[in-house]
C-alpha positions as CSV (number, residue, x, y, z in Angstrom):
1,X,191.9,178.9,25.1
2,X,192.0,182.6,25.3
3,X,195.5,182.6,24.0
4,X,193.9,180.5,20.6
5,X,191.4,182.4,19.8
6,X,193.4,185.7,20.2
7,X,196.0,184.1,17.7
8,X,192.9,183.4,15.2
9,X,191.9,186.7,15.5
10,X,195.6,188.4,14.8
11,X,196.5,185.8,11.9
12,X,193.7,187.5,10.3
13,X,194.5,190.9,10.8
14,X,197.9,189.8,9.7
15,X,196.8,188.9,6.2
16,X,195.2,192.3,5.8
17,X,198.9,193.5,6.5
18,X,200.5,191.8,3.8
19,X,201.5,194.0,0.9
20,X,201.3,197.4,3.2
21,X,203.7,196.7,5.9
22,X,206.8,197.2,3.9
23,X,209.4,197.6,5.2
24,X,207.9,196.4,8.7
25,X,206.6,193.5,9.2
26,X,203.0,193.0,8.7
27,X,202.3,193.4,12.6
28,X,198.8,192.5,14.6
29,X,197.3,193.7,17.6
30,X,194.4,193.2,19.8
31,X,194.1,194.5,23.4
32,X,191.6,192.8,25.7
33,X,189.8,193.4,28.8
34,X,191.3,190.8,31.8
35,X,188.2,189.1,31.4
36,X,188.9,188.4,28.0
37,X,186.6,190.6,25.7
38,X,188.3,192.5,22.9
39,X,188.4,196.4,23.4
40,X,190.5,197.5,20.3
41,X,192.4,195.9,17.4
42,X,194.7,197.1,14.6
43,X,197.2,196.1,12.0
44,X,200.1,198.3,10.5
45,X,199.4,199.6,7.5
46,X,202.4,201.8,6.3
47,X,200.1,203.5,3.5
48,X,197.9,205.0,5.8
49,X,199.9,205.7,9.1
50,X,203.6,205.1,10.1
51,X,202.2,203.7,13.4
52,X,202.9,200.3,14.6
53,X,200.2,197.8,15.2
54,X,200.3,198.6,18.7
55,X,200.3,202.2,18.2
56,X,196.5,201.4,16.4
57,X,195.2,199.1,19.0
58,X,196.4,201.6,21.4
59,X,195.2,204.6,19.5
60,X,191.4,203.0,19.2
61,X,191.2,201.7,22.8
62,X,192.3,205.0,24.6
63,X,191.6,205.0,28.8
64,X,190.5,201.6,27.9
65,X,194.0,200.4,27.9
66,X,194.6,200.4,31.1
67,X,195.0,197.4,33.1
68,X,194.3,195.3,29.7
69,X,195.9,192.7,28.1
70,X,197.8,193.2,24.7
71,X,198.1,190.2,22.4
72,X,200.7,190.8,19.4
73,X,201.8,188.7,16.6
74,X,205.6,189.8,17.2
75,X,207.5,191.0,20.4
76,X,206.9,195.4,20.7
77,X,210.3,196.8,19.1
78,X,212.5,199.0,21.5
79,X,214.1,201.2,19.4
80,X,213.9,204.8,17.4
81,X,212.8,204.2,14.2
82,X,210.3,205.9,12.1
83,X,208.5,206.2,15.0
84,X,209.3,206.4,19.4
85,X,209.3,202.5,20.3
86,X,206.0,200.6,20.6
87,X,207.6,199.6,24.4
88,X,207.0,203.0,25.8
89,X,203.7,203.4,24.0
90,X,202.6,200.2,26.1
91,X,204.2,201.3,28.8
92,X,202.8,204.5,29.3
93,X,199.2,203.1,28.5
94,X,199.4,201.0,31.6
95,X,198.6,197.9,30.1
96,X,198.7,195.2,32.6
97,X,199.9,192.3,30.2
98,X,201.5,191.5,27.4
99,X,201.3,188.3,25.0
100,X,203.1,187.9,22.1
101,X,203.5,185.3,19.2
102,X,207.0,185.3,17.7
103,X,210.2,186.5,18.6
104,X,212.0,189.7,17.0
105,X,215.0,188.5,15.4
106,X,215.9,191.8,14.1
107,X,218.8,193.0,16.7
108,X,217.9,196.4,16.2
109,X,214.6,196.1,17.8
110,X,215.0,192.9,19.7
111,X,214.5,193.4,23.4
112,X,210.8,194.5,23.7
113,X,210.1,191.8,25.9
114,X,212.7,192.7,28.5
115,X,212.0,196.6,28.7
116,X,208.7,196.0,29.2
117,X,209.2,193.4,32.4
118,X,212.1,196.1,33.2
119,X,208.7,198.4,34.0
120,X,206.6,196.1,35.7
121,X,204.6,194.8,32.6
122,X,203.7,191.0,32.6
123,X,205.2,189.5,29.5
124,X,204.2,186.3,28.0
125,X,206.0,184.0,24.8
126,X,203.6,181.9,23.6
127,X,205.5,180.9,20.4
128,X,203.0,180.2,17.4
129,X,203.9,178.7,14.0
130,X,200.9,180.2,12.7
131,X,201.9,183.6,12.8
132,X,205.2,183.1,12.0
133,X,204.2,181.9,8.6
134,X,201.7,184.8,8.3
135,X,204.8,187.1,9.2
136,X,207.4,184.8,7.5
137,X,207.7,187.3,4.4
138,X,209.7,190.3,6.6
139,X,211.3,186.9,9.0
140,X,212.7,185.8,5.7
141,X,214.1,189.4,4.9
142,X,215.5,189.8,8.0
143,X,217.3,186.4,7.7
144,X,218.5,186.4,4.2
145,X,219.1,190.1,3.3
146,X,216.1,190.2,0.4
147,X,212.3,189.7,0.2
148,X,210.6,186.3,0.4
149,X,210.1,185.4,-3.7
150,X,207.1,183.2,-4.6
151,X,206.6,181.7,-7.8
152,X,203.3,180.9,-9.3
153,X,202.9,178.5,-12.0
154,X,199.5,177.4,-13.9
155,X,199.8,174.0,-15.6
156,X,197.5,171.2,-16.5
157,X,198.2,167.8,-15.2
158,X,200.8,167.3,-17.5
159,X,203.0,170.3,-16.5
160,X,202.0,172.3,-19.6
161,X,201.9,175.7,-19.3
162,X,201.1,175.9,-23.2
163,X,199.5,174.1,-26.1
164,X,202.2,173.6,-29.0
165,X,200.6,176.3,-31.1
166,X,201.3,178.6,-27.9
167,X,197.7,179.6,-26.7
168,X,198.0,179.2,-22.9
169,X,194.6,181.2,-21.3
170,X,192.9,179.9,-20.0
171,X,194.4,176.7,-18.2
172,X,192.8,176.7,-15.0
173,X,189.3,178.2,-14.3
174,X,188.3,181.3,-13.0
175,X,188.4,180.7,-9.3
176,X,191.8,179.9,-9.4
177,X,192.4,183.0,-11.3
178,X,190.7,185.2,-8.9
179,X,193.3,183.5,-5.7
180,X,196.4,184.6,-7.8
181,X,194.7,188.2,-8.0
182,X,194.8,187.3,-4.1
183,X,198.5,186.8,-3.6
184,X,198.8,189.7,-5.9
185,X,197.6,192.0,-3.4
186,X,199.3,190.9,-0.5
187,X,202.7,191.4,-2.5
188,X,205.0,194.4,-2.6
189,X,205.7,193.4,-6.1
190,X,205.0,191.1,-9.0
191,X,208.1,190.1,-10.8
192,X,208.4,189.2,-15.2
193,X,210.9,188.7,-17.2
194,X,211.2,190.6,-20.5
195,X,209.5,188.2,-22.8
196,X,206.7,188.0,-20.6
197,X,206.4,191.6,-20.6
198,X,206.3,191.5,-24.5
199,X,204.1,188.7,-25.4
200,X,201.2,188.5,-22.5
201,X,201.5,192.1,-22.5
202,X,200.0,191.8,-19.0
203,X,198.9,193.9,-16.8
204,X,199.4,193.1,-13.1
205,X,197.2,195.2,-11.3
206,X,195.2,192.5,-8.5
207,X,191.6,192.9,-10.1
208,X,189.1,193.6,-7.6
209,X,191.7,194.9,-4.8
210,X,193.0,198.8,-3.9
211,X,196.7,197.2,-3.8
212,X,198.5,198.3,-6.2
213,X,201.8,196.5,-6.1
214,X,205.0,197.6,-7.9
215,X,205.5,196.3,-10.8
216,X,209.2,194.4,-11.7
217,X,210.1,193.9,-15.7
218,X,213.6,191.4,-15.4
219,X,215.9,191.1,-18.8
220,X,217.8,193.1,-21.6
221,X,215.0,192.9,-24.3
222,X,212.7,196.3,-25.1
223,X,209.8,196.1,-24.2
224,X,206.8,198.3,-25.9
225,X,206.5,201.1,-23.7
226,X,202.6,201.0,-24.6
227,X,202.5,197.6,-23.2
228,X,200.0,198.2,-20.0
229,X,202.4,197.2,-17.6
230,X,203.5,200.9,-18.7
231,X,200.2,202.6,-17.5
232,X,199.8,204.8,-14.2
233,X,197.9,202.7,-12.3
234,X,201.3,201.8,-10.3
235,X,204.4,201.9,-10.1
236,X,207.1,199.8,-12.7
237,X,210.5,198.8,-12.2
238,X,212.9,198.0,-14.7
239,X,215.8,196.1,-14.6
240,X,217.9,195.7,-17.6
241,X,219.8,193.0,-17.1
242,X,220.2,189.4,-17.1
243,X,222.5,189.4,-14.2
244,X,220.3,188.3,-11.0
245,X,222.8,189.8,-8.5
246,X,221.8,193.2,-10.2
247,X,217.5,192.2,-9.8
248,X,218.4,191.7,-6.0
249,X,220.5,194.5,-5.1
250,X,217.2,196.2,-6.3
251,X,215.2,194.2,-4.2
252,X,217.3,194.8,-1.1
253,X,217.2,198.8,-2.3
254,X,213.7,198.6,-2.3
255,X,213.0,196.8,1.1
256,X,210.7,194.4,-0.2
257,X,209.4,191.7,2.3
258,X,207.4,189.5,-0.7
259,X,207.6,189.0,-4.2
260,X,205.2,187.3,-6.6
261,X,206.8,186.0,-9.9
262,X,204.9,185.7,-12.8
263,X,207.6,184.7,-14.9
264,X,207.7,181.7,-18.0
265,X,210.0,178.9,-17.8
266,X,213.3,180.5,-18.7
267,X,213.1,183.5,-16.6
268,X,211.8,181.2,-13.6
269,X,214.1,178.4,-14.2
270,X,216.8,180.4,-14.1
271,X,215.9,182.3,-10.8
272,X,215.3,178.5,-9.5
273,X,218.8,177.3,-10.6
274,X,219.9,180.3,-8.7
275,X,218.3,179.7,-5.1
276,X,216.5,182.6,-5.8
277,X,213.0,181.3,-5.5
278,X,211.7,180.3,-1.6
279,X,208.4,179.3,-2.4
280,X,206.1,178.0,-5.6
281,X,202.1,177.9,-5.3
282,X,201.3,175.6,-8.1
283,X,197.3,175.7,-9.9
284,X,196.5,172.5,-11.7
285,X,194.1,171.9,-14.0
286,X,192.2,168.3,-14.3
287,X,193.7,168.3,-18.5
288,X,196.4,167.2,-20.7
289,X,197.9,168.3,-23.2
290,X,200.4,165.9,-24.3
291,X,202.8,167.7,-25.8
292,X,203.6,172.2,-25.2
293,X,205.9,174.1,-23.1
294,X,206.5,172.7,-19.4
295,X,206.7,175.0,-17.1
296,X,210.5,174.4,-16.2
297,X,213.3,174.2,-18.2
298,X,216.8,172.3,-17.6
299,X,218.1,172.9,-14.1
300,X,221.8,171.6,-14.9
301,X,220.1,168.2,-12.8
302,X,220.9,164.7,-14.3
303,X,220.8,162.3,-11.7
304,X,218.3,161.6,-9.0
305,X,220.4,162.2,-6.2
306,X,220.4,166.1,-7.6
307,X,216.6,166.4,-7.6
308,X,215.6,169.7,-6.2
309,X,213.5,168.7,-3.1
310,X,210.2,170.7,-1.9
311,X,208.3,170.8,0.8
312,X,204.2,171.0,1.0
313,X,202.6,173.4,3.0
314,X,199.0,173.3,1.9
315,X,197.0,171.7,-0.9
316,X,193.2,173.0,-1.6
317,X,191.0,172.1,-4.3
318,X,189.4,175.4,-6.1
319,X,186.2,174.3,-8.4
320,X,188.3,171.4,-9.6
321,X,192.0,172.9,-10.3
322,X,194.6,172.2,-7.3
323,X,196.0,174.5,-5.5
324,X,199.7,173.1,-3.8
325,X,201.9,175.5,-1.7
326,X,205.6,174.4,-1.7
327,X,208.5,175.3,0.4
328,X,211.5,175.1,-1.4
329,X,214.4,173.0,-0.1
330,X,212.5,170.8,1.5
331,X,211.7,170.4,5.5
């Protein structure tokens, strides 16, 4: 029971990681008294402090730390990075137990769990699927070599992301609007191709959030450098080239852990042809169009047996539009 509703507590604190961990995981931490009562928390935030999550909890909880119980999201690294390892932080805290949520897979900092039962420490792995998928962004990273890349798409029921005459805002309603400026802000960066760039002229900054995401143009057209996505308000990227190796060796250059595509059919089709896209969150709107622009394009599929398989991981209605979440690539 205690360990559940210490795992609540951290999946949250996780989320307000997202989009300021990189290129750390977005690490939580709460330290408890043995009787269970929460004396400190924290989450890393690499835009305020270089300190681990640990560091934080540690940091707020002071004497108090001693003889507690630490509950993290991912094993305590053991290594010299940026900063001295959280390990030795524990350690020399004196904090009685540790219990963490998923495994480091990263085998430069893997064997946190060890040192600390090395120094008398008890260590507990109580593995959570939870907060692996609020962490899944920097496991995907570590696994594949570039950040997690999420696709958003807006359609009606018919898959139309635009009437035949082109006008495409709004399709779905404001709520659903104000999620995507959600996922926004727990990104590192919001990807568009050229085209895009040139005819939304958008402007990608999460409305109603301090995040400020970097912001990714993808393709060989020029596009207007008064075009907003141009302003100061943060940082833009581009990429002149239609060549995706060259949009990830960027990626992997800028140590990424999640990316939010914004892109039209061609762009997006063509990252999903190349494997490149690990997730879609699809908005729906109860309409129909009948006849516009889908939101994919041909993906070289002609039979059945070829389909691309995906796998659901949530669905939520949002003042009538639907919200699905897919994995893609199936189970």
């Amino acid at each position: 029971m205690f360990v559940d509703v210490a795992y609540a507590h951290l999946y949250d604190l996780c989320l307000q990681g997202m989009g300021v961990s990189t290129p750390n995981p977005n690490v939580a931490a709460a330290i408890y008294s043995q009787s269970g009562d929460l004396i400190a928390d924290g989450f890393h935030n690499r835009k305020e402090s270089p300190d681990h999550a640990e560091v934080v909890a540690l940091k707020k909880a002071g004497s108090h730390a001693r003889n507690s119980i630490m509950v993290v999201s991912l094993e305590p690294c053991a290594h010299f990075g940026t900063t001295p390892p959280c390990t030795q932080a524990i350690i020399e805290a004196g904090v009685f137990k540790v219990i963490f949520a998923v495994k480091d897979p990263n085998p430069v900092a893997a064997g946190g769990a060890q040192k600390l039962r090395d120094a008398g420490i008890e260590v507990e792995y109580h593995e959570s699927k939870e907060l692996a998928f609020a962490q899944r962004a920097w496991l995907h990273k570590v696994k594949n070599d570039r950040p997690l890349m999420i696709w958003k798409i807006a359609t009606t029921l018919d898959g139309k992301i635009a009437a035949l005459d082109g006008t495409s805002q709004w399709i779905t309603g404001e709520a659903s609007r104000a999620d995507v400026q959600r996922h926004r802000a727990q990104s590192d960066a919001i990807l568009v191709g050229t085209n895009t760039a040139i005819v939304d002229n958008p402007h990608l900054i999460p409305r109603g959030y301090a995040a400020r995401p970097v912001r990714i143009i993808c393709g060989e057209q020029e596009v207007p450098t008064i075009n907003r996505i141009f302003d100061d308000e943060a940082r833009t990227l581009l990429v002149k080239s239609k060549h995706l190796p060259d949009l990830v060796k960027v990626l992997r250059e800028e140590k990424f852990n999640q990316v939010f595509i914004e892109a039209g059919p061609t762009f997006g089709s063509a990252l999903l042809a190349s494997g490149l896209i690990d997730e879609i969150i699809l908005y729906q709107a109860p309409s129909i169009l009948g006849a516009g622009r889908s939101f994919v394009e041909n993906l070289g599929i002609s039979t059945l047996n070829e389909r691309l398989e995906l796998s659901l991981l949530s669905l939520q209605e949002i003042d009538g539009d639907i919200k699905t979440h897919y994995k893609v690539g199936g189970h």
